[in-house]
Phi, psi and omega in degrees: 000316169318310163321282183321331174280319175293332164273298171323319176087034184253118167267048149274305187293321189257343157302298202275000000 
């Protein structure tokens, strides 16, 4: 799931 927030780019995603 990480990968994936890191290919989106959100920064939602990379605070959790």
């Amino acid at each position: 799931m990480l990968q994936e927030n890191k290919r989106k780019k959100l920064p939602c995603s990379d605070m959790h």
